[in-house]
Steps between C-alpha positions, in 0.01 A plus 500: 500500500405815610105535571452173687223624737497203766462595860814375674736619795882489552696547858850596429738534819816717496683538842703785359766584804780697344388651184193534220655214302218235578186690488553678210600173374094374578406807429582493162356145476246554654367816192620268269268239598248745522543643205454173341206362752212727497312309782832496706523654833876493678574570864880567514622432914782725577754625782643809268460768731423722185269234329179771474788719333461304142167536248307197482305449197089351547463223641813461685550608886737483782485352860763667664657321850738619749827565354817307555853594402813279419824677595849425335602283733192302367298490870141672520334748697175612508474876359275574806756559807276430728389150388675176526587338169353191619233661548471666168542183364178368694279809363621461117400150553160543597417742296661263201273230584188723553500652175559170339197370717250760374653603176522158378723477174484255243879566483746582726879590408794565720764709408861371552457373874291181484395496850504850544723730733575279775252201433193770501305394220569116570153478671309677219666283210376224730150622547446553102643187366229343740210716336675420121636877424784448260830623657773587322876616562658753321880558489762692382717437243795507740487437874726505628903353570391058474685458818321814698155363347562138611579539865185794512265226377664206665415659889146531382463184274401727222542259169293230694206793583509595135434179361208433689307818492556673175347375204766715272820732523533732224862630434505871394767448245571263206716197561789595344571798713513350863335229681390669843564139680816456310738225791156446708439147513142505331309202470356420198184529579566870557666538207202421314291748654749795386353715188819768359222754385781779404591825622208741550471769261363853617330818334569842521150678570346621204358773737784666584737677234874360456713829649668683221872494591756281514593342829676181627316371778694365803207295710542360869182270461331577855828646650559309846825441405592702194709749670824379350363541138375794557824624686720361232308675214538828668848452530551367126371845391708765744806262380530548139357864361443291187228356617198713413220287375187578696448222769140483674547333825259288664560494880215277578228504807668255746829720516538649810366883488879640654678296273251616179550864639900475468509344189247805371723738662838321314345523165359825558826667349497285229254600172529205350382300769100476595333378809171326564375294753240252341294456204269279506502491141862346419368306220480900333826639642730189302293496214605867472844462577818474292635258727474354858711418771378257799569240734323233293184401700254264341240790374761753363701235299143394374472916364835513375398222256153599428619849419807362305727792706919462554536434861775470738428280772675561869344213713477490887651179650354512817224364641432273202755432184215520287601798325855397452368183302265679293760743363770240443270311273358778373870679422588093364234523232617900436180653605605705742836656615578422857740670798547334846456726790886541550515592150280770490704655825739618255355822410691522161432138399135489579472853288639330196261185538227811495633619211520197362136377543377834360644381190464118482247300266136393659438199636319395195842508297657208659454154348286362845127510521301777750253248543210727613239291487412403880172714488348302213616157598307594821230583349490172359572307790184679705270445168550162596439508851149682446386272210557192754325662784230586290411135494508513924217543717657720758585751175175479328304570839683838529520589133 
């Protein structure tokens, strides 16, 4: 597949408000696609304050709009004091619908929110169904808890919005492992639209060297609210003196700088124990690791596989159970080793399970399937879409 030369554009939209999890979700798509798609140009919208952070690879770009951030007691505020959420809200919207206006994809794909933070991309779905730009939803393997998911979409009429704008929902994650809408009364005619493409498989970067030693990485994802991993780790290794393998700890770039600065300061007695802030190179730090210990989000659990590396998960329960339901079924199906929160409080017990993972079997070992092949089954899927718009007027004019 990789070659096709055929002029063709992609808008992906990723409202990002509490971590890196969905635009480095599209980002990765997005080089995929790419990759794959010489002729291919992709315009990823984000609200990651850090979006210009990342590398982007030719011929894909970022449209950055005013950030937004969800706090744990799941409200929103606007990252600008000074500004109104609601009015926030009203920029990101216009500037949604502007770039759709005058970038005008073939295909447009939403990450996870189908309407967009608070209804904002509603109008721009709206205005590219009308001009026959494909649109597409893309969704996590896991959601969130059925009954938190239900009434969310119920106040907003959600199901009955995606049935009559999207064309199809791809699943990122095979059938078998969860079904995202799992106790959601979904019509059929939804149903029908939903493609389980698999979990997405990353790369380490052939440009960078694997580090030489021997580390088990402990990783926050973007750190908003990894402060009790992070604390609990710390602990772990002052409580038993046994403990010595070298742990390289990934703080992340939304913890706050005075709680980053204590946690350097509490491991800064401690040799076995390294700090860093961010890399935005993850996919290199697990590939090089031993093993990993994390909270589970979508994009780490999707390295853990691809790099076939032990992991402990400790999931966050608040503001979504996402995590929590990923790591069951994950632990169910003996991929990963999992810890609640409350367990890994108990500095002597959560140093064991550390121990532990340092010496349990890949991923790969146990009898269940990684089923990494999201990427190519994408691929596929956007083959398809280009061939048929090929045949269109509207794509032949701009090709």
């Amino acid at each position: 597949m990789t070659g096709q030369s055929r002029k063709a554009r992609i808008l992906m939209y990723s409202h990002d408000t509490f971590g890196l999890g969905h635009l480095r979700r599209c980002r990765t798509i997005a080089h995929s696609l790419v990759e794959d798609y010489r002729g291919l140009q992709v315009l990823i919208i984000s609200g990651a304050t850090i979006a210009g952070a990342f590398d982007y690879r030719a011929r894909v770009d970022f449209m950055k709009i005013p950030s937004v951030i969800k706090l744990r007691n799941g409200e929103y505020t606007s990252m600008d004091q000074h500004i109104d959420v609601k009015a926030t809200i009203r920029m990101r919207q216009s500037i949604i619908l502007h770039t759709a206006e005058t970038f005008q994809p073939d295909i447009f794909i939403i990450d996870k929110e189908p309407l967009g933070l608070r209804g904002e991309v509603e109008e721009t779905l709206r205005f590219l169904k009308a001009r026959g730009t494909t649109l597409i939803l893309g969704l996590r393997e896991v959601m969130d808890a059925p009954h938190l998911l239900d009434a969310e979409w119920k106040r907003n009429d959600v199901l009955h919005k995606i049935g009559s704008l999207y064309d199809n929902i791809w699943v990122y994650g095979p059938p078998d492992f969860y079904d995202p809408l799992t106790g959601l009364d979904v019509p059929d005619s939804i149903r029908e639209k939903m493609n389980f493409v698999g979990f997405l498989q990353r790369k380490a970067s052939v440009e960078r060297p694997q580090p030489p030693e021997d580390y088990l990485l402990v990783t926050t994802g973007g750190g908003g609210d990894g402060a009790d991993l992070v604390r609990d780790v710390i602990a772990a290794y002052q409580a038993d003196p046994t403990l010595t393998h070298k742990a390289v700890i990934v703080l992340g770039p939304y913890m706050p700088a005075e709680q980053r600065q204590n946690f350097v300061e509490q491991a800064g007695n401690n040799p076995h124990l390294e700090m860093i802030e961010f890399d935005n190179r993850m996919e290199d730090r697990i590939a090089g690791a031993k093993a990993v210990v994390a909270m589970g989000g979508y994009n780490t659990y999707c390295e853990i596989l691809s790099f076939d590396k032990p992991a402990l998960i400790v999931p966050r329960t608040q503001p979504r159970l996402e995590q929590l339901i990923r790591a069951r079924r994950a632990s169910e199906l003996g991929l990963v080793s999992m810890l609640s929160g409350q367990e890994a409080s108990d500095s002597l017990r959560f140093a064991q399970a550390i121990k532990d993972v340092l010496k349990r079997d890949p991923p790969s070992a146990s009898a269940a399937g990684l089923h990494l092949e999201g990427l190519q089954t994408i691929s596929q899927i956007v083959g398809g879409y280009l061939s048929e718009d090929a045949r269109s007027p509207r794509f032949a004019a701009q090709g």
